[in-house]
C-alpha positions in Angstrom: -28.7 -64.0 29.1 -25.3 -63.7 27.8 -26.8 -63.0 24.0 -29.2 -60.4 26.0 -26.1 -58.4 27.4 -24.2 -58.1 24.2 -26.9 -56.8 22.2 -27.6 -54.9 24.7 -23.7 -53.4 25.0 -23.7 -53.3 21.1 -27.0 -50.9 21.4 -24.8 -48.8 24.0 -21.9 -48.8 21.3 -23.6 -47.6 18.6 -25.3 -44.8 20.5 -21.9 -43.6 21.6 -20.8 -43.7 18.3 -23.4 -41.5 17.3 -22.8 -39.1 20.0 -19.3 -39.0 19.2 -19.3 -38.6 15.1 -21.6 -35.7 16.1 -19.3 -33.7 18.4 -16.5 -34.3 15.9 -18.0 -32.3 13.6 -19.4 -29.4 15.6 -16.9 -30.0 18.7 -14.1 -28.1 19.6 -10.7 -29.0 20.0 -11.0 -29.8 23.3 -13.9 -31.9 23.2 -12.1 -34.0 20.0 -9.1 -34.4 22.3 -11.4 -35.8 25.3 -12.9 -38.6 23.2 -9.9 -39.7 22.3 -9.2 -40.4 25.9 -12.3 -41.6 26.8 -14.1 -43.4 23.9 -13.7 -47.0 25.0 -17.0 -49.6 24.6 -18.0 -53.0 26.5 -17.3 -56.4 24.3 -17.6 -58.5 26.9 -20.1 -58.9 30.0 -17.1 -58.6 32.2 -15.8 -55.8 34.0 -12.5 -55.6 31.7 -12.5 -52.6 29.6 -10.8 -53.3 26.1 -10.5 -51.0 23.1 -12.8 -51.4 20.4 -11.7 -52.5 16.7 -13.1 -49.0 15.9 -10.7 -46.9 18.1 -8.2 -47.3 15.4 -10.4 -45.2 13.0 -11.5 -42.7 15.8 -7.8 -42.0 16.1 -7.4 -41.4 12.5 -10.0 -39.5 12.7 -9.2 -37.4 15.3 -6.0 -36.2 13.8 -7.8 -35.1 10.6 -9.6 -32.4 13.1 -6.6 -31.7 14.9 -4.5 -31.3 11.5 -7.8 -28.8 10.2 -7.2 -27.3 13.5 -3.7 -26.5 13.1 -4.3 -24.5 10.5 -6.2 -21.6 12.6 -3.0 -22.1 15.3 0.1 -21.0 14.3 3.0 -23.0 15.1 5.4 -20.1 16.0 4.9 -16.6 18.0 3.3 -14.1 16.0 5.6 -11.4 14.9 4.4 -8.7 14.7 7.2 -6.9 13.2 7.8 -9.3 10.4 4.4 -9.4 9.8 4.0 -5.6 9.3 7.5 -5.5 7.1 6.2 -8.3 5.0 2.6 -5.9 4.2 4.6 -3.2 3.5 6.5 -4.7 0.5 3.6 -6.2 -0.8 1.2 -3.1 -0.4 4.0 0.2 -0.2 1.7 2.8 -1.6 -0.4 1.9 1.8 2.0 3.3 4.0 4.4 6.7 4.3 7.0 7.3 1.6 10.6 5.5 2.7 13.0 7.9 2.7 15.3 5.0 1.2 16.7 6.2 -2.4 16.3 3.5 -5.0 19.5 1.9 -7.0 17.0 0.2 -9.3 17.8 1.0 -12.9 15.7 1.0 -16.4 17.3 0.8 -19.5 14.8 3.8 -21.0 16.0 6.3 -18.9 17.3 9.8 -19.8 19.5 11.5 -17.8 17.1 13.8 -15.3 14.8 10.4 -14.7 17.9 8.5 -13.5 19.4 11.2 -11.5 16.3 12.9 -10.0 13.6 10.7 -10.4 14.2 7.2 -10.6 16.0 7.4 -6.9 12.8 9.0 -5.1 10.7 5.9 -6.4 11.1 3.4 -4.4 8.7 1.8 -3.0 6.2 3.1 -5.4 4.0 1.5 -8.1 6.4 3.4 -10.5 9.9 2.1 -8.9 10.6 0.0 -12.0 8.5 1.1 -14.2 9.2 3.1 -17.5 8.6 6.4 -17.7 7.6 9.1 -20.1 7.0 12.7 -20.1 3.6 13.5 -20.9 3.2 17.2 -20.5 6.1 19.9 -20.5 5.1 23.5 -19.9 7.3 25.4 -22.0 5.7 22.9 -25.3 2.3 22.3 -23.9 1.6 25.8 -22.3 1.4 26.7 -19.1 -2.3 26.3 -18.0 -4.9 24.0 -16.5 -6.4 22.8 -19.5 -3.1 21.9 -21.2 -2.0 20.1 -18.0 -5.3 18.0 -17.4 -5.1 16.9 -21.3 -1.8 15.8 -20.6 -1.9 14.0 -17.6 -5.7 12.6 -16.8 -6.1 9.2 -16.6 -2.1 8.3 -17.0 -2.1 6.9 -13.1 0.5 8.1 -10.7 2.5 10.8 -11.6 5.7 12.8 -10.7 5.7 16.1 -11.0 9.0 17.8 -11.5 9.8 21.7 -11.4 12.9 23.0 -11.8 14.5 27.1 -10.9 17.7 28.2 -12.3 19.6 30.2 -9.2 21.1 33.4 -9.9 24.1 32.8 -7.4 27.1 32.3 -8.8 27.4 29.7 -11.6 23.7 28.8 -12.8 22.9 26.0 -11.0 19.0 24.2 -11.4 17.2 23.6 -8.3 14.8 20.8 -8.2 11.4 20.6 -6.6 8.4 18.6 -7.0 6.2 15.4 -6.1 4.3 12.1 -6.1 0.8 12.0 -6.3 0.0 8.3 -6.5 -3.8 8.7 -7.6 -2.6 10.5 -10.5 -5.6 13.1 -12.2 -9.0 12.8 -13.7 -10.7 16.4 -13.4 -13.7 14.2 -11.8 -13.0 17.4 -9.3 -12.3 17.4 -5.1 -9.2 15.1 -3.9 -7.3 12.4 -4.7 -6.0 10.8 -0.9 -2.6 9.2 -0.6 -0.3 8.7 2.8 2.0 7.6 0.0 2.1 11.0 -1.9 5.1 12.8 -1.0 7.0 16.0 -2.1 11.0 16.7 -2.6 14.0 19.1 -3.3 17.2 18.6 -4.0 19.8 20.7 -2.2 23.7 20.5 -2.1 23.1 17.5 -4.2 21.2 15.8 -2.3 17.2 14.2 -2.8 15.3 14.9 0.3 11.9 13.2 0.5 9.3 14.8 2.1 6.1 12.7 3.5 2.5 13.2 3.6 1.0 14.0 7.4 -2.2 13.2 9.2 -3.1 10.3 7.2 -3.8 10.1 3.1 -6.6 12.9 2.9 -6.1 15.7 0.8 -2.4 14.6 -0.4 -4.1 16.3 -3.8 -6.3 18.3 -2.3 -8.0 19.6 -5.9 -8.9 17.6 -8.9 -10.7 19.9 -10.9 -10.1 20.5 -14.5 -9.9 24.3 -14.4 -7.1 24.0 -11.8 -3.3 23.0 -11.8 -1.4 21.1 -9.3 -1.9 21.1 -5.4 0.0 18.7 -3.1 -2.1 19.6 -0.1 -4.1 22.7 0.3 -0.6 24.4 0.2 2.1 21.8 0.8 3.1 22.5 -3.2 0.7 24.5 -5.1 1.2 25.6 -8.9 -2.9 26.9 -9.8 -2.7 28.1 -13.1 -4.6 30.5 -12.1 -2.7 33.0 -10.9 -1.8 35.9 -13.5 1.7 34.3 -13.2 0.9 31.0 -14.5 4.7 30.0 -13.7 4.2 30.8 -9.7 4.7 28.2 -7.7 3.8 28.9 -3.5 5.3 26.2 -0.8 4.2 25.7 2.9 5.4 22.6 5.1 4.4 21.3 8.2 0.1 21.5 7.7 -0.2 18.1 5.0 3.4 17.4 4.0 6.6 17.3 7.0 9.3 19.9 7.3 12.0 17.5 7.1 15.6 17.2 8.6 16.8 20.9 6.8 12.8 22.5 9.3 12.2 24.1 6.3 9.0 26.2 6.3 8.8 26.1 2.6 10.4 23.8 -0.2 11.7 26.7 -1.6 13.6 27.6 1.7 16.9 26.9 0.3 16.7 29.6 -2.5 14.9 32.6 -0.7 11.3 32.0 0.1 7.8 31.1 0.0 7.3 31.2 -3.5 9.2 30.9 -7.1 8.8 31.3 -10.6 9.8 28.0 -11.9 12.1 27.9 -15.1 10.4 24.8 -15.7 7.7 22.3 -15.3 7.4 18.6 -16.1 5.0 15.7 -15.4 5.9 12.0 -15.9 4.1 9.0 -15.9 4.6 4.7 -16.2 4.8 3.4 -19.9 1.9 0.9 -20.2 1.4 -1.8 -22.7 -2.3 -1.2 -24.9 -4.8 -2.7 -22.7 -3.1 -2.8 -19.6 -4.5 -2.2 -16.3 -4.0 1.6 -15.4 -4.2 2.0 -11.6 -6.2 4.6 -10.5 -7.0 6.2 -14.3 -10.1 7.1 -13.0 -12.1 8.4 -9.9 -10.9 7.3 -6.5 -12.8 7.0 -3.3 -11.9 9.7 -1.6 -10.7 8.5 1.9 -7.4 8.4 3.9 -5.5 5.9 1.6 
């Protein structure tokens, strides 16, 4: 009888062993907890309860699935705040232009890319980059076709237009902007929310950002046209029968800014200039490496 009864308990055992191995593995936490609890097994034909030899590896167990767990519970709050900060330094040309001016310095630069540009960069793909300038107006001629030679396929870009005042003591007035997705002539936009525009004025860089989202920061990529930061946030077509015109109108793609100018040329009379002079600059990359966004983009919000 009393052989009977333990093989009898040992036939129970093995069954709940079974049963438990099983929900281990498709279980949930909860379950895994409750076994751990409850998984205890007859040795003896008396009403004692005693832990089986095996509990010891159902423990070990155990905390193997609670440690796998873990790793899909976080041990602290989620903060949300950190999280977003720590995105936004690993992935800046997904979000707004910081108005932040950089202090980063590059041994290659000239005198107009560490005093204008190199500050507006930060946060950009080309914040410690080289740069070079890879079309000039007054060498390369002021047209579309000389522009998209120039610039197509060289990756983010910053345009860079300047205007010699006429009051008092010449004094150059700096306009322009970043256009992230750079040019191709594959034709329609190039999307950025990180695109922005800028002046400077009493010697100061203001940024301008891009508004309502990344779509149409460029809103034309076409090969018989020049540059347009938005439908009309900073256009310069080439097209005109002044092919040094430049036309300005904030608030629609690109913000007003702290000075509520209506145009970026506010500051020296109007809506509209005829730039002294117009640059485009672009990273220094190694042969073979990786040019971001050389050729067509998708073209969404980002």
């Amino acid at each position: 009888t009393h052989t009977h009864t333990h093989t009898h308990t040992k036939h129970n055992y093995n069954k709940m062993t079974m049963s438990s191995n099983t929900l281990f593995l498709f279980g949930s936490m909860l379950l895994v907890t409750s076994l751990q609890c409850t998984c205890y097994a007859f040795t003896t034909t008396t009403t004692s309860f005693l832990l089986h030899p095996k509990k010891q590896n159902l423990h070990h167990q155990t905390k193997l699935y609670m440690g796998w767990l873990d790793n899909f519970l976080p041990k602290q709050p989620y903060d949300e705040e950190e999280s977003s900060k720590k995105r936004q330094e690993q992935y800046p040309e997904q979000y707004p232009a910081t108005y932040e001016l950089s202090t980063i310095k590059v041994e290659s630069d000239d005198a107009i890319v560490q005093t204008i540009l190199r500050p507006l960069l930060l946060g950009t793909q080309l914040q410690s980059r080289a740069l070079k300038n890879v079309y000039d107006a007054d060498i390369h001629g002021w047209n579309a076709q000389s522009f998209h030679d120039k610039v197509d396929g060289c990756g983010a870009s910053i345009v860079l237009g300047t205007v010699v005042t006429l009051k008092g003591d010449d004094v150059t007035y700096y306009v322009g902007g970043y256009n992230p997705k750079g040019w191709a002539s594959y034709g329609g936009a190039r999307p950025s929310v990180a695109a922005f525009l800028f002046y400077s004025s009493s010697q100061k860089l203001q940024k301008l950002q891009k508004v309502g989202g990344g779509g149409l920061a460029i809103s034309k990529d076409d090969p018989n046209y020049g540059i347009s930061f938005g439908p009309d946030g900073l256009v310069i077509s080439f097209v005109q029968e002044n092919k040094r015109l430049a036309t300005s109108k904030l608030g629609t793609y690109y913000e007003r800014g702290p000075d509520h100018f209506s145009s970026l040329f506010d500051a020296i009379g109007g809506g509209s200039v005829e730039l002294d002079g117009l640059k485009v600059y672009t990273g220094v990359y190694e042969n073979g490496e990786d040019i971001p966004y050389s050729g067509a983009v998708l073209d969404m919000t980002s």
